[in-house]
N, C-alpha and C positions, 0 to 999 in steps of 0.2 A: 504494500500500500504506500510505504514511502516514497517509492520510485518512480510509480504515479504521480502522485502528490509531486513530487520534484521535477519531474519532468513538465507536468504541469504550471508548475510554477514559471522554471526557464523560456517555456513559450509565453505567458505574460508579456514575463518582461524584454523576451527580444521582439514580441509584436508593439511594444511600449517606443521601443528602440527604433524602430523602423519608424512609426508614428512620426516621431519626435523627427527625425532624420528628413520625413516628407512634408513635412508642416515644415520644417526653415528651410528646404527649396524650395518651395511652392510659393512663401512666404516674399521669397525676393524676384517671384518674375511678376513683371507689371501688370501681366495679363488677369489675371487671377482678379477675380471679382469678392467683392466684402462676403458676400453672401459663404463664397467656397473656402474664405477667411474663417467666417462664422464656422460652419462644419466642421472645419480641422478642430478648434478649438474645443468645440462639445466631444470632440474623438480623441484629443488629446486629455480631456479632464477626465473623461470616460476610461482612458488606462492607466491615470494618472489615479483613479479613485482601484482601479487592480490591482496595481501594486500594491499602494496601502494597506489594500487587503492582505496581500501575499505577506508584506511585509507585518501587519498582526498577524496572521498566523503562523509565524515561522518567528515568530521574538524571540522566544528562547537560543533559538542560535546566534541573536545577537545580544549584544550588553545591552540591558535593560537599562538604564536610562540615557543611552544611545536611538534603542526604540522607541521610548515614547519621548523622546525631542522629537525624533520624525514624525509619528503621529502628530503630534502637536501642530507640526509646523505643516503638514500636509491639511488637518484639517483647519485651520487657519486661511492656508490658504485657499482650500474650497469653499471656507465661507462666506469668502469675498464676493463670491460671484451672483 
């Protein structure tokens, strides 16, 4: 079940990665209208809030007040919005 879990997790966050990577070129060609702006963004928060997740439930493998600074500062930062 761990290896599940783990593998699972790793696709998260290289789909996180790729995201991220497609939203800053997209980002800088002129073409690109607010609206396709808008979409990355809601797709970016949307694996931006997956990780989070991955990352509570996988705390334990990190220092715990290491983890919940991230928490903190991720949900912080989603509440901005």
């Amino acid at each position: 079940m761990d290896q599940i879990a783990d593998r699972t997790e790793a696709h998260i966050i290289s789909m996180a990665r790729n995201d991220a990577t497609y939203a800053l070129t997209m980002a800088q060609r002129p073409e690109v209208s607010p609206a396709e702006l808008c979409g990355m963004i809601q797709k970016l928060a949307g694996a931006v809030k997956d990780v989070a997740s991955v990352a509570e439930l996988r705390g334990e493998r990190l220092n715990a007040p290491v983890a919940r600074a991230l928490e903190e500062a991720l949900r912080a930062a989603l509440s901005q919005r």
